[in-house]
PyMOL Python script that loads the backbone (N, CA, C, O; Angstrom):
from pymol import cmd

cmd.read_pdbstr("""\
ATOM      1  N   UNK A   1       5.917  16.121 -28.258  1.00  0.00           N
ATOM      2  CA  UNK A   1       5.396  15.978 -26.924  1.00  0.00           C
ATOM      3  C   UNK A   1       4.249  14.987 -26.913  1.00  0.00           C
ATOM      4  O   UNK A   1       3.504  14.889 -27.888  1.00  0.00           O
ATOM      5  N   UNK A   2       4.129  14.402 -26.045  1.00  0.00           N
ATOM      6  CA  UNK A   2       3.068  13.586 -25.406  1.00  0.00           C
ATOM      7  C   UNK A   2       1.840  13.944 -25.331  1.00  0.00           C
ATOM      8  O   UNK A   2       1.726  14.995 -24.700  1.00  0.00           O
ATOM      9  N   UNK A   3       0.768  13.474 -25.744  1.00  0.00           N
ATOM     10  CA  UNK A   3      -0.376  14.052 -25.344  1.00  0.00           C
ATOM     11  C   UNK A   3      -1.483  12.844 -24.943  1.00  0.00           C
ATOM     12  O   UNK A   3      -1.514  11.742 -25.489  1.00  0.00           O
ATOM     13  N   UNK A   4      -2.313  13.258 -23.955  1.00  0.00           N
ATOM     14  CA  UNK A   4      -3.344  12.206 -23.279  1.00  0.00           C
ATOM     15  C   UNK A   4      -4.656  12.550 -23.549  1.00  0.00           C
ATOM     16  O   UNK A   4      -4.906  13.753 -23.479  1.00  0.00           O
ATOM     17  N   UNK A   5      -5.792  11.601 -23.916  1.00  0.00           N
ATOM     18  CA  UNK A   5      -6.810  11.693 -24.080  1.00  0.00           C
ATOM     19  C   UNK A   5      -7.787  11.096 -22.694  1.00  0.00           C
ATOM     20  O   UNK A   5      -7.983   9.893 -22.522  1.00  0.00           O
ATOM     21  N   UNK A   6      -8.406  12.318 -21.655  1.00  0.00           N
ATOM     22  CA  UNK A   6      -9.213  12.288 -20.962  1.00  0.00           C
ATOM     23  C   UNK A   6     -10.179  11.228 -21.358  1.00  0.00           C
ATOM     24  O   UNK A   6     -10.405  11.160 -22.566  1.00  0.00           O
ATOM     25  N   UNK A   7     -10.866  10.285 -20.485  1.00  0.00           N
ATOM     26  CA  UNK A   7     -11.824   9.737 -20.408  1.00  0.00           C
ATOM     27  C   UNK A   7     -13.236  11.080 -20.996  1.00  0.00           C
ATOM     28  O   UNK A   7     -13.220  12.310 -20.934  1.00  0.00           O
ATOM     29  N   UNK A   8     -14.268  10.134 -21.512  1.00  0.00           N
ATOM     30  CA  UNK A   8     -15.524  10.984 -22.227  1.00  0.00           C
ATOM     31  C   UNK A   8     -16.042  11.558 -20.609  1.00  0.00           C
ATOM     32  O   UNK A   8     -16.105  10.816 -19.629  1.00  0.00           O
ATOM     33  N   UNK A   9     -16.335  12.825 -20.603  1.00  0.00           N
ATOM     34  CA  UNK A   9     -17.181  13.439 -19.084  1.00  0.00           C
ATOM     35  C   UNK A   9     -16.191  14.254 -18.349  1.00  0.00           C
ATOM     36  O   UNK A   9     -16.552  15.079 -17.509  1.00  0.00           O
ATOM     37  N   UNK A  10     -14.845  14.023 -18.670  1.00  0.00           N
ATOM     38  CA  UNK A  10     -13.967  14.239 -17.095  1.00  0.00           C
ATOM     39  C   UNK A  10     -13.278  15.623 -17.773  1.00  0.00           C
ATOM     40  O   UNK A  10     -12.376  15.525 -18.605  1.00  0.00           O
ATOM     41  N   UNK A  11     -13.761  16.816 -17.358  1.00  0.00           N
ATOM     42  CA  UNK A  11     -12.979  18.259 -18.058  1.00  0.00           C
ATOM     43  C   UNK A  11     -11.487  18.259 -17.351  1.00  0.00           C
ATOM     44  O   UNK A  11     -11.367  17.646 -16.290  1.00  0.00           O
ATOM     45  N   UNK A  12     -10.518  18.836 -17.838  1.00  0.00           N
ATOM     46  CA  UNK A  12      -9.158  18.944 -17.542  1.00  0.00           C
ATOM     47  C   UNK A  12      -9.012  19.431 -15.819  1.00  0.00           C
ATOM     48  O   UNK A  12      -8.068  19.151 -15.079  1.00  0.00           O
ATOM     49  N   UNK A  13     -10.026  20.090 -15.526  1.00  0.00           N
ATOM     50  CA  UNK A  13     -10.210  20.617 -14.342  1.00  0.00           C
ATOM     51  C   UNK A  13     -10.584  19.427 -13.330  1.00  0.00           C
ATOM     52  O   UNK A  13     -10.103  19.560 -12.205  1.00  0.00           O
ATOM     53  N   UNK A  14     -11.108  18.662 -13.481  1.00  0.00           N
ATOM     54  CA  UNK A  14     -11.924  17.638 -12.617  1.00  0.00           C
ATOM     55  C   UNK A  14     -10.862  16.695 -12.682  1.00  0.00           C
ATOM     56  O   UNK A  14     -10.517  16.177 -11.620  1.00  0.00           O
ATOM     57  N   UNK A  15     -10.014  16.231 -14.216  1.00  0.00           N
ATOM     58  CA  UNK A  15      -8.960  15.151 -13.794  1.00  0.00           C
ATOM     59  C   UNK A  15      -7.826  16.041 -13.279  1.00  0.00           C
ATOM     60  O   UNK A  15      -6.814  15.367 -13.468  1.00  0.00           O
ATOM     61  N   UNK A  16      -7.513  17.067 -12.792  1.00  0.00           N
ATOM     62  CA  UNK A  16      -6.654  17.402 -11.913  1.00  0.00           C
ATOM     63  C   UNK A  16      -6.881  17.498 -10.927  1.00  0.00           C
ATOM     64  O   UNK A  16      -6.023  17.125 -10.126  1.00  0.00           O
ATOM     65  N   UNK A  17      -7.922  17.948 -10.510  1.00  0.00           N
ATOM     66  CA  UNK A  17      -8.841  17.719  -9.255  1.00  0.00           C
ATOM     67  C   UNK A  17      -8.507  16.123  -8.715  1.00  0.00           C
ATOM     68  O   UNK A  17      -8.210  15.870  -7.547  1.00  0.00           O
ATOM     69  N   UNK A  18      -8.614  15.138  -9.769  1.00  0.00           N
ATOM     70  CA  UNK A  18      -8.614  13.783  -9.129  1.00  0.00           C
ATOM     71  C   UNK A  18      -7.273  13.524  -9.458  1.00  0.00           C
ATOM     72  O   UNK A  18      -7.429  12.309  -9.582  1.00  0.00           O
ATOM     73  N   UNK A  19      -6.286  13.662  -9.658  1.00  0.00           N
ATOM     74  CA  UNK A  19      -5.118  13.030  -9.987  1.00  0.00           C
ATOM     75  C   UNK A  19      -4.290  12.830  -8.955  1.00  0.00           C
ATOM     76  O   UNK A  19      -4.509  13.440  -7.908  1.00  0.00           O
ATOM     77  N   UNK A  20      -3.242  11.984  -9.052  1.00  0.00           N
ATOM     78  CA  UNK A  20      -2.455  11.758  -8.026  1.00  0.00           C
ATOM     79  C   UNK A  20      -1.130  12.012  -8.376  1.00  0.00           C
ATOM     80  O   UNK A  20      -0.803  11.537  -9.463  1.00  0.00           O
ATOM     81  N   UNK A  21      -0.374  12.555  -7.835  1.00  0.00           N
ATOM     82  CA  UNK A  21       1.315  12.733  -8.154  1.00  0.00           C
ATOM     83  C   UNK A  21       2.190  12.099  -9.047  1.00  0.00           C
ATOM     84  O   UNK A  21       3.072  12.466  -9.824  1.00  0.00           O
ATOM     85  N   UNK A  22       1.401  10.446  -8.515  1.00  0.00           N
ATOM     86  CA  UNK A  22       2.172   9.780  -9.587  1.00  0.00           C
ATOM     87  C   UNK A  22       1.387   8.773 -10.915  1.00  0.00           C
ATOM     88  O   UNK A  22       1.852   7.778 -11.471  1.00  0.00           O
ATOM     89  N   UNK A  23      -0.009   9.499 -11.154  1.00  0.00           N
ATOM     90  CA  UNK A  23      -0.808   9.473 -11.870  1.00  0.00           C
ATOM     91  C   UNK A  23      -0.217  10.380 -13.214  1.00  0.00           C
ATOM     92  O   UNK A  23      -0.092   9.947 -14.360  1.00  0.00           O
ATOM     93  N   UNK A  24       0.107  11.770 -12.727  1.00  0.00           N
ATOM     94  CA  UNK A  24       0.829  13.217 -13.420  1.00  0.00           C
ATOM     95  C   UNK A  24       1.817  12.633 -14.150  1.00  0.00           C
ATOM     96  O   UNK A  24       1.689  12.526 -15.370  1.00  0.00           O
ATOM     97  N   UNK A  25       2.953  12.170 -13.479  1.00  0.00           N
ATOM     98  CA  UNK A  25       3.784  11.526 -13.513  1.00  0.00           C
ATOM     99  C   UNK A  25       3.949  10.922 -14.815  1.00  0.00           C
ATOM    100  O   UNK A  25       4.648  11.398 -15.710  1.00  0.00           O
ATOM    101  N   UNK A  26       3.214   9.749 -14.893  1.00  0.00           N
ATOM    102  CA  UNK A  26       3.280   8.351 -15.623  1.00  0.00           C
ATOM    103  C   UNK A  26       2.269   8.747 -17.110  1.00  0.00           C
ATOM    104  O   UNK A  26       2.228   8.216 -18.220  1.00  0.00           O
ATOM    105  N   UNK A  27       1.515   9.935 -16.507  1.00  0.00           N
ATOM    106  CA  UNK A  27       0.860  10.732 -17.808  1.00  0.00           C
ATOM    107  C   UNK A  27       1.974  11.394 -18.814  1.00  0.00           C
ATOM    108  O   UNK A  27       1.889  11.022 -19.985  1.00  0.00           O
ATOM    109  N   UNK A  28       3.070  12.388 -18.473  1.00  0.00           N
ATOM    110  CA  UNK A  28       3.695  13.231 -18.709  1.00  0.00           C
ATOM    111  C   UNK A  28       4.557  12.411 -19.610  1.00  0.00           C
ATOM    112  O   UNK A  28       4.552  11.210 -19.339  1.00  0.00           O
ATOM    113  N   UNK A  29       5.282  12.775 -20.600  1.00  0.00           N
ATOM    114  CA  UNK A  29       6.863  12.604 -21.410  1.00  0.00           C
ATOM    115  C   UNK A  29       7.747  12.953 -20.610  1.00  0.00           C
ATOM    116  O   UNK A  29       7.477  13.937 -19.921  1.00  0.00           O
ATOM    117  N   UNK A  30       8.951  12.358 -20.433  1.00  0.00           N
ATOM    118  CA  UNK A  30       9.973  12.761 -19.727  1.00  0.00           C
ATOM    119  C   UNK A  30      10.425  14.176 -19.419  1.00  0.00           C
ATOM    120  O   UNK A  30      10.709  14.563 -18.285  1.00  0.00           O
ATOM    121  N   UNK A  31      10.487  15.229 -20.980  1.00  0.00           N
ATOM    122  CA  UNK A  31      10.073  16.434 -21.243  1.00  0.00           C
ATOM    123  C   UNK A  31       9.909  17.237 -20.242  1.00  0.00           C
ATOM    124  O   UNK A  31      10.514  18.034 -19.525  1.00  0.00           O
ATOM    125  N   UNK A  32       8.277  16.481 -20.536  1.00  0.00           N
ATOM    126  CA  UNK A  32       7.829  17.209 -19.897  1.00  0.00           C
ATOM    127  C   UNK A  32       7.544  17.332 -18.166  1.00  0.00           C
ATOM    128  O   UNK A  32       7.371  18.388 -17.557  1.00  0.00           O
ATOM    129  N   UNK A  33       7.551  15.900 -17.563  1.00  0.00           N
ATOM    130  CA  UNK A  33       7.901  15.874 -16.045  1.00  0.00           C
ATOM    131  C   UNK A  33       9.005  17.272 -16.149  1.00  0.00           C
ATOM    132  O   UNK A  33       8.814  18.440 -15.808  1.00  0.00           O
ATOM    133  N   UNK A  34      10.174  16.630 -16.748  1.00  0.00           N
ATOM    134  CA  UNK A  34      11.376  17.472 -15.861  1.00  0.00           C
ATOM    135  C   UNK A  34      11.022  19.411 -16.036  1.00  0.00           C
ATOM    136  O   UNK A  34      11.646  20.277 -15.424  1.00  0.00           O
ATOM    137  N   UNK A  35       9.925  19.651 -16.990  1.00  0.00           N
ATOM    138  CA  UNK A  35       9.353  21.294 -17.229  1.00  0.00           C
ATOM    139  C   UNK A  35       8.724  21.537 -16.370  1.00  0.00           C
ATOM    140  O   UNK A  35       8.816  22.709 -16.006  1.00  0.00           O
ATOM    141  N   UNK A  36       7.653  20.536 -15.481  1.00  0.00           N
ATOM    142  CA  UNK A  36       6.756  20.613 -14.593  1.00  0.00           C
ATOM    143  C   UNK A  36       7.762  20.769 -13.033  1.00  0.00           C
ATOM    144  O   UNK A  36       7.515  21.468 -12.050  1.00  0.00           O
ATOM    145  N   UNK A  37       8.951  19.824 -13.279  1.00  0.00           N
ATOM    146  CA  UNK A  37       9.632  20.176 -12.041  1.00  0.00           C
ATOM    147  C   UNK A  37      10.085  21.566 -11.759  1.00  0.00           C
ATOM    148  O   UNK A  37       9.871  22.339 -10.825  1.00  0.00           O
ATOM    149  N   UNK A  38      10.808  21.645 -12.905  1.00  0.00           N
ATOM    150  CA  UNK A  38      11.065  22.960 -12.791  1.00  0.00           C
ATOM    151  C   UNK A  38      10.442  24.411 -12.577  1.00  0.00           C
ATOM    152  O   UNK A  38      10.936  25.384 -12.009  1.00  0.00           O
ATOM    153  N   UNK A  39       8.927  24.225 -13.347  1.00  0.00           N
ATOM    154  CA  UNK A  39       7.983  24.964 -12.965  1.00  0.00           C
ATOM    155  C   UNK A  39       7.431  25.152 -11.515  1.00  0.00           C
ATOM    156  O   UNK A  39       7.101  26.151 -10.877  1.00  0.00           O
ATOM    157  N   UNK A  40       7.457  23.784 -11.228  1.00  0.00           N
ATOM    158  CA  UNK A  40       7.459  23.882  -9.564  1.00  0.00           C
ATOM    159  C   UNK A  40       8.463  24.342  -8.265  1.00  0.00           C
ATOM    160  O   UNK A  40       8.130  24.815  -7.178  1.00  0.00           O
ATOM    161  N   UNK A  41       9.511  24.095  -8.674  1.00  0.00           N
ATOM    162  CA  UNK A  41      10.649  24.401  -7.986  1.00  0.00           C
ATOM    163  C   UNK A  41      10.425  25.549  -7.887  1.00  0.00           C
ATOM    164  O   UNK A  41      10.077  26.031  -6.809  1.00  0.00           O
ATOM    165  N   UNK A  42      10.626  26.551  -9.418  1.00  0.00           N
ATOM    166  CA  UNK A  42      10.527  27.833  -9.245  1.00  0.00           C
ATOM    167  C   UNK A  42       9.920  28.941  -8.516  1.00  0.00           C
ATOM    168  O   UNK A  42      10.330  29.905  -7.870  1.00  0.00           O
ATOM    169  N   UNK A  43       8.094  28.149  -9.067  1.00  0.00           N
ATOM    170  CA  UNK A  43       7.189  28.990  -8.678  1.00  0.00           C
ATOM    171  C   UNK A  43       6.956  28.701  -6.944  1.00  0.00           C
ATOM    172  O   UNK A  43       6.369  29.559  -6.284  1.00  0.00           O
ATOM    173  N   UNK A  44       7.394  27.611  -6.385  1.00  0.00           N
ATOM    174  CA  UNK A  44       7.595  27.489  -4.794  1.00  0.00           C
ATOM    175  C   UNK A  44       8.769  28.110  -4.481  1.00  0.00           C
ATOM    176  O   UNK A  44       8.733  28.321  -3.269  1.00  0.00           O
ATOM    177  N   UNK A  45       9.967  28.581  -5.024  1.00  0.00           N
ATOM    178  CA  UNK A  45      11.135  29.741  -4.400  1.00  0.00           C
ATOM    179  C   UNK A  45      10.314  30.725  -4.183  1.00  0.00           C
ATOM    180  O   UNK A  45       9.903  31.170  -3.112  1.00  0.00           O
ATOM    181  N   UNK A  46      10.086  31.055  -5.296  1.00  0.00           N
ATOM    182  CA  UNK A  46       8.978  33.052  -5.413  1.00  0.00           C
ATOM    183  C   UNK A  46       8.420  33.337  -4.587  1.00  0.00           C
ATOM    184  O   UNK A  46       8.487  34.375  -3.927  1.00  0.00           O
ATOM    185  N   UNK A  47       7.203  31.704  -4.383  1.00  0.00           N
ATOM    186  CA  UNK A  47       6.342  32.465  -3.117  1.00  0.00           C
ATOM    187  C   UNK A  47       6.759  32.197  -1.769  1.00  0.00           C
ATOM    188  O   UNK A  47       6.310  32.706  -0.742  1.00  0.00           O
ATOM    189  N   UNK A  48       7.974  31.050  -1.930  1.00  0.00           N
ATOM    190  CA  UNK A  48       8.790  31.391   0.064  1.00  0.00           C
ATOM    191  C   UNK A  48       9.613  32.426  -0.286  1.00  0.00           C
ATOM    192  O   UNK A  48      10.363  32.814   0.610  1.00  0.00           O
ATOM    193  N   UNK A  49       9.689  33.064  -1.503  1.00  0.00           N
ATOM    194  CA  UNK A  49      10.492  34.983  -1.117  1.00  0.00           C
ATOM    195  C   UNK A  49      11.931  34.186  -0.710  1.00  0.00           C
ATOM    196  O   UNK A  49      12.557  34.615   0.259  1.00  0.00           O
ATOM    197  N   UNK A  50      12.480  32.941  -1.515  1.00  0.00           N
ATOM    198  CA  UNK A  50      13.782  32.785  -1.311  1.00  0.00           C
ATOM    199  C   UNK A  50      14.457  33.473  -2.129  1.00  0.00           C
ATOM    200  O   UNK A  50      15.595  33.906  -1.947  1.00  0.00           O
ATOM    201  N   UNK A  51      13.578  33.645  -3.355  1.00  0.00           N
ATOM    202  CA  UNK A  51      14.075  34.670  -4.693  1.00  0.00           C
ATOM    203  C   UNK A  51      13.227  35.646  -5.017  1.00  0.00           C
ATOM    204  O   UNK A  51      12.074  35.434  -4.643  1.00  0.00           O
ATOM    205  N   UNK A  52      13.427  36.729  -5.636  1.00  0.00           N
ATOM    206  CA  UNK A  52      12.629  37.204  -6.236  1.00  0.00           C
ATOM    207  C   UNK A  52      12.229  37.380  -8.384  1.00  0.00           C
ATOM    208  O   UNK A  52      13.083  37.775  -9.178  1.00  0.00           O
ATOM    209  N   UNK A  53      10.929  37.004  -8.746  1.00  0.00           N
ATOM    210  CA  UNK A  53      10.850  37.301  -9.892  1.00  0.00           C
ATOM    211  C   UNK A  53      12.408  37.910 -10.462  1.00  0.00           C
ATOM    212  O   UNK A  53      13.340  37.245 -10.916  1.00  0.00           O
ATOM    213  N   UNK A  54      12.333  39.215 -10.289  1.00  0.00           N
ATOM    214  CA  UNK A  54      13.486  39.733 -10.568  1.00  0.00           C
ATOM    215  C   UNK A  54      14.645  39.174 -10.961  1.00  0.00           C
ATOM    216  O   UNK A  54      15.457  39.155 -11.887  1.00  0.00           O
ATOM    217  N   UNK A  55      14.381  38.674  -9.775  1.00  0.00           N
ATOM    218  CA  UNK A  55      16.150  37.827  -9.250  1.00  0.00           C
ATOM    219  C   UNK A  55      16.198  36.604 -10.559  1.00  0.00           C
ATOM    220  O   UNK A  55      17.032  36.521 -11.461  1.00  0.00           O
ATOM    221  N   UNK A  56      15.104  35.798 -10.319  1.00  0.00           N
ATOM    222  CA  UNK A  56      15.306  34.705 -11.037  1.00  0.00           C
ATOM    223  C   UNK A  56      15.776  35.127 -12.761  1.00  0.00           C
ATOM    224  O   UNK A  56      16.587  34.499 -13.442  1.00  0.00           O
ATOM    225  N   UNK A  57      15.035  36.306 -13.163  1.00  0.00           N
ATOM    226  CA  UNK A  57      14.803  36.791 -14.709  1.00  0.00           C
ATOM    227  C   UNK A  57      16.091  36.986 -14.717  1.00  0.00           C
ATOM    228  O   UNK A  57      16.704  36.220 -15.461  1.00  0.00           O
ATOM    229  N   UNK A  58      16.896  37.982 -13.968  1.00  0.00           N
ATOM    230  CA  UNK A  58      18.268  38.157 -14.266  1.00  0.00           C
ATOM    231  C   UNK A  58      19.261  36.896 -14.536  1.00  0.00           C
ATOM    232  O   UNK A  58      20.165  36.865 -15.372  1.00  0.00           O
ATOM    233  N   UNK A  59      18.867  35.817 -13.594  1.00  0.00           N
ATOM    234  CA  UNK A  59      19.949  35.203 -13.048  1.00  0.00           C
ATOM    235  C   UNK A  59      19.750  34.197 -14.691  1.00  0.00           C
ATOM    236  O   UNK A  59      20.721  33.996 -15.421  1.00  0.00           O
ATOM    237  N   UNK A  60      18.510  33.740 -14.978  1.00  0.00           N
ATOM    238  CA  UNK A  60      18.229  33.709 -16.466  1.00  0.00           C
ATOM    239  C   UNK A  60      18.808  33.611 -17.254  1.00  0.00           C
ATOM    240  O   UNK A  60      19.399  32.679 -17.800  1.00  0.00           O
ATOM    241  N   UNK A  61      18.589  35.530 -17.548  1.00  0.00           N
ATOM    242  CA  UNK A  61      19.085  35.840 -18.532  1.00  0.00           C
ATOM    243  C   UNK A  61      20.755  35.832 -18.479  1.00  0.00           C
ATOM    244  O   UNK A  61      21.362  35.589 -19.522  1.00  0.00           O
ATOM    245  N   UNK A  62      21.337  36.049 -17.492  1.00  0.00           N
ATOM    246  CA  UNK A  62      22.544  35.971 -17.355  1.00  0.00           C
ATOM    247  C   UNK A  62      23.659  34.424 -17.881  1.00  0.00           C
ATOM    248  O   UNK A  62      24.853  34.155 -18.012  1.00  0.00           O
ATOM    249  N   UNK A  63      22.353  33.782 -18.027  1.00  0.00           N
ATOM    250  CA  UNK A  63      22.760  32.716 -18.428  1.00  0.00           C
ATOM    251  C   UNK A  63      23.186  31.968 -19.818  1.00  0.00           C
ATOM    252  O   UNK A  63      24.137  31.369 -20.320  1.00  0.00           O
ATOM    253  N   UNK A  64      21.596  32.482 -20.166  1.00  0.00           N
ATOM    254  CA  UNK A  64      21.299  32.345 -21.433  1.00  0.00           C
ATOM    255  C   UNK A  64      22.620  33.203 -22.761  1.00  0.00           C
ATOM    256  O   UNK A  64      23.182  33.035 -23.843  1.00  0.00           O
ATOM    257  N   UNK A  65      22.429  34.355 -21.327  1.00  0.00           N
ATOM    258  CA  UNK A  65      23.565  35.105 -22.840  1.00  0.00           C
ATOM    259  C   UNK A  65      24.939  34.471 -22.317  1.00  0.00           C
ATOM    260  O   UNK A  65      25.837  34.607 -23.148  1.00  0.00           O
ATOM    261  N   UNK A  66      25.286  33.880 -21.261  1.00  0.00           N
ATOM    262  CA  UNK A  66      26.329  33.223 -21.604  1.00  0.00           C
ATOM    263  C   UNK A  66      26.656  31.925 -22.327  1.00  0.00           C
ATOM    264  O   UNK A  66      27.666  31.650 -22.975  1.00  0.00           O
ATOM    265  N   UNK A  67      25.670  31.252 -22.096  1.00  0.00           N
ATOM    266  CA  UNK A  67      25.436  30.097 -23.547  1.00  0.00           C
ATOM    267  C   UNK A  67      25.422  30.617 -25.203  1.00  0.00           C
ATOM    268  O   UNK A  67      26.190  30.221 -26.079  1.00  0.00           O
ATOM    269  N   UNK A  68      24.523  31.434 -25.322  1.00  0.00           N
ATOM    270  CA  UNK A  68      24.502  32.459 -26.671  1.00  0.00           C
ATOM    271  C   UNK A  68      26.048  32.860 -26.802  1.00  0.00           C
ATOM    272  O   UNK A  68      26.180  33.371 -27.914  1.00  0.00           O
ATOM    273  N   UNK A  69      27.130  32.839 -26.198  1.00  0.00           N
ATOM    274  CA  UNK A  69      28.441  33.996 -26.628  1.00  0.00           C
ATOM    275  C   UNK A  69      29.369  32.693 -26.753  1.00  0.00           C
ATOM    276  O   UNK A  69      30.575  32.914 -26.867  1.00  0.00           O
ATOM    277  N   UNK A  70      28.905  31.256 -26.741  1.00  0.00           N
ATOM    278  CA  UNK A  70      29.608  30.211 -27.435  1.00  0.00           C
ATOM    279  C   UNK A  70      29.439  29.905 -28.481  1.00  0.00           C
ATOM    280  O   UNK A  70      28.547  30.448 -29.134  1.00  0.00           O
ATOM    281  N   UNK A  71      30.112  29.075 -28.936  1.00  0.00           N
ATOM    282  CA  UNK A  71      29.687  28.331 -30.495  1.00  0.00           C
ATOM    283  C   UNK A  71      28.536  27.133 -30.209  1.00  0.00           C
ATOM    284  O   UNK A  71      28.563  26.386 -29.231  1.00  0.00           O
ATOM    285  N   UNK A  72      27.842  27.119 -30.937  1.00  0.00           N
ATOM    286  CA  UNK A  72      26.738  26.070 -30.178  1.00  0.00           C
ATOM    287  C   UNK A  72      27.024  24.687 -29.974  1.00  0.00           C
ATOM    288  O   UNK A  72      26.504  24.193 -28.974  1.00  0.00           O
ATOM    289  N   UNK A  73      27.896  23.775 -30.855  1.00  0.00           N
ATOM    290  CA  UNK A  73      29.032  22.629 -30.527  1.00  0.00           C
ATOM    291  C   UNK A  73      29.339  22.846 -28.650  1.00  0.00           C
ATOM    292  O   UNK A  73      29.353  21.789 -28.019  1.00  0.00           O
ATOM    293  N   UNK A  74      29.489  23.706 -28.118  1.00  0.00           N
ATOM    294  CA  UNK A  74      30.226  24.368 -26.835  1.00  0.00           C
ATOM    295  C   UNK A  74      28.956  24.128 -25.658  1.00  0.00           C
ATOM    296  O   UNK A  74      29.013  23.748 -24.489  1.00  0.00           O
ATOM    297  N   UNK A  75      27.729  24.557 -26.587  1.00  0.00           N
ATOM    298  CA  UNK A  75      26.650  24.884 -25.801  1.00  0.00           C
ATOM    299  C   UNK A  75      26.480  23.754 -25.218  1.00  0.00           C
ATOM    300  O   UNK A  75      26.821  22.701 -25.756  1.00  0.00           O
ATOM    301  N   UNK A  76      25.854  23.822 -23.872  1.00  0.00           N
ATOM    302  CA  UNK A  76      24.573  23.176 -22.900  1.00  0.00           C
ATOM    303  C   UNK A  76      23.537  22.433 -23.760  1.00  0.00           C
ATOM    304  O   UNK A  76      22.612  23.110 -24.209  1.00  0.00           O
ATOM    305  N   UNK A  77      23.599  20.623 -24.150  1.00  0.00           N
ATOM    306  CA  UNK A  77      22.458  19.879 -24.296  1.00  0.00           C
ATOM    307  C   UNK A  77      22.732  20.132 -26.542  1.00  0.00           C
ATOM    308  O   UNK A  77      21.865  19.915 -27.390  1.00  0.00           O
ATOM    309  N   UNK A  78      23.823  20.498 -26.730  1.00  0.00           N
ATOM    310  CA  UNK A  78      24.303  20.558 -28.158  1.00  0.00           C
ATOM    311  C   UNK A  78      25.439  19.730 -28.687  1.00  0.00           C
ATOM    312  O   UNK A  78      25.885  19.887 -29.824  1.00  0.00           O
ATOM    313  N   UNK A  79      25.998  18.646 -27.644  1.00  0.00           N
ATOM    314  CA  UNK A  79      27.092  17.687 -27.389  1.00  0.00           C
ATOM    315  C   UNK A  79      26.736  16.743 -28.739  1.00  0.00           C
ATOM    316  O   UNK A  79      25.623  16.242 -28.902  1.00  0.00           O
ATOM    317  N   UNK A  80      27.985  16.561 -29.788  1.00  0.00           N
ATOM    318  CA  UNK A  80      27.251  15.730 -30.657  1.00  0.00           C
ATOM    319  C   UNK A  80      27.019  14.166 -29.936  1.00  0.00           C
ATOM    320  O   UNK A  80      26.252  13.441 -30.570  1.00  0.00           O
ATOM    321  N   UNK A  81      27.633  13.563 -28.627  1.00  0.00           N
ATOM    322  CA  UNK A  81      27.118  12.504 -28.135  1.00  0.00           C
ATOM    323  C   UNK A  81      25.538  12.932 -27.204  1.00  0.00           C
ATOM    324  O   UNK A  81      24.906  12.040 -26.638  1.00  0.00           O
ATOM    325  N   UNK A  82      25.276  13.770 -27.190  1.00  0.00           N
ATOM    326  CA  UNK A  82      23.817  14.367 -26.426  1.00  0.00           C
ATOM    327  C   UNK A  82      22.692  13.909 -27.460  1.00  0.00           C
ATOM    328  O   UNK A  82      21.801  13.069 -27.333  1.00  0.00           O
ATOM    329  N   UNK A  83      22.994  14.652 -28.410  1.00  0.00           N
ATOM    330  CA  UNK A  83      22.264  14.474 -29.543  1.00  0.00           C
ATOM    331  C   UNK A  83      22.084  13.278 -30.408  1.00  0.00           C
ATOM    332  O   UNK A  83      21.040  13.031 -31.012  1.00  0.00           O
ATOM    333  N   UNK A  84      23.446  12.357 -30.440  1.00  0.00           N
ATOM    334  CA  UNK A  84      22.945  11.348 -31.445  1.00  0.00           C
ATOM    335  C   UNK A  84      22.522  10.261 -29.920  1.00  0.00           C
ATOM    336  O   UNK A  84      22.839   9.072 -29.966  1.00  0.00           O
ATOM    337  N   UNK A  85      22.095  10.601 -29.165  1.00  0.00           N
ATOM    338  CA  UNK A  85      21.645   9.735 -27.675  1.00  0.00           C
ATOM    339  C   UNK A  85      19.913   9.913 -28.228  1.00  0.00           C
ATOM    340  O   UNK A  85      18.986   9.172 -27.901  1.00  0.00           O
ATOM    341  N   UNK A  86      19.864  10.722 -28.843  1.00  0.00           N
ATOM    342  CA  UNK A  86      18.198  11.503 -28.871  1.00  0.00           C
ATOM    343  C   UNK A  86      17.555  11.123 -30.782  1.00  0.00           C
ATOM    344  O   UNK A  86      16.521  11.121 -31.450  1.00  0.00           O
ATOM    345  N   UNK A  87      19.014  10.859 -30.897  1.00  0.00           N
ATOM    346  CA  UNK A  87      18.789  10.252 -32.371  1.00  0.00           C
ATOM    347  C   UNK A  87      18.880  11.288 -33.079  1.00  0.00           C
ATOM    348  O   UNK A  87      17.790  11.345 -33.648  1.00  0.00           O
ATOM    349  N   UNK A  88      19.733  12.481 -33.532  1.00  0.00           N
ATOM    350  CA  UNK A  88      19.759  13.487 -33.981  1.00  0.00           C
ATOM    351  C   UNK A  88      21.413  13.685 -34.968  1.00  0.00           C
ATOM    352  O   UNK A  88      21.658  14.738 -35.557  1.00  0.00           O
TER     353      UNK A  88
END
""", "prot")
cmd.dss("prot")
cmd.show_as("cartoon", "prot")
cmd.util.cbc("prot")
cmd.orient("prot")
């Protein structure tokens, strides 16, 4: 992962305070944008009560163990063209 070194003075709190969308953005690893989207997406369903916690954990886990009950060749983001794309 990516990591950024704050200007000397400016606590993590104050450069978020000042940041701009696409300041975040152009800071972030690809990674990690698309974790932050998702973090956002989520945590804005929950609180418009389009989903609930609940809901989401199940729907989850429901997932996860259906990825888990393949062979991992099979799995989601385990494609040997996925991987040698990532250099792997």
């Amino acid at each position: 992962m990516a990591s950024v070194t704050l200007p000397r003075g400016i606590s993590d709190a104050e450069a978020t305070n000042q940041m701009t969308m696409p300041e975040a953005a152009k800071l972030l690893s690809r990674e990690e944008r698309f974790m932050a989207t998702v973090a956002a997406m989520n945590t804005l369903l929950i609180e418009k009560q389009v989903y609930t916690q609940q809901e989401f954990d199940s729907i989850f886990i429901g997932w996860a163990k259906a990825q888990l009950s393949k062979p991992k060749k099979q799995r989601t983001g385990w494609h040997p063209k996925f991987l040698a794309f990532f250099g792997f």
